[in-house]
Steps between C-alpha positions, in 0.01 A plus 500: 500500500616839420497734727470897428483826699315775475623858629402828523592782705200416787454141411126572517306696199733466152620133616179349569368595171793400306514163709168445421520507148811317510346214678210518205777494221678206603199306597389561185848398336507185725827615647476423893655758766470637803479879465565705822485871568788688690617865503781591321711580804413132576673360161843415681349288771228335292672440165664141550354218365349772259425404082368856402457823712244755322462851638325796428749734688864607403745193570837583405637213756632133318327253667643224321174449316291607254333828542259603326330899520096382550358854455302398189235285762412881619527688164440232274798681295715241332249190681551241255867505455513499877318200518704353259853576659324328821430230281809450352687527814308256696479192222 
């Protein structure tokens, strides 16, 4: 199982959404994860173990993982080719 986390500055509003609709995608793409929401001040401590982090703040940090800017599950700016880099990076 894959396991991918969510951040945004609060870890409340912009992260539940995105999760959300992350959680739809990959259902939907039969692609099974665990998808967790965190703050990004959190990242450091909650990053191991980690296949994808996707954020809709500023992370200028290496994590050692993918990350991927998840803005476009607010906007819906640039949605599809989102989807698809979470895609891609989680097959």
């Amino acid at each position: 199982m894959k396991k991918v986390l969510v951040a945004c500055g609060g870890a409340v509003a912009t992260s539940t959404v995105a999760a959300n609709k992350i959680r739809e995608l990959l259902k939907v793409n039969n692609i099974k994860a665990d998808v967790q929401q965190c703050r990004v001040s959190e990242l450091s401590s909650k990053s191991d173990g980690v296949d994808l982090i996707v954020s809709t703040a500023k992370v200028d940090r290496d994590y050692g993982v993918p990350v991927i800017h998840g803005l476009a599950f607010i906007s819906g700016i640039g949605l599809d080719k989102t989807k698809q880099q979470i895609l891609e990076t989680l097959k």
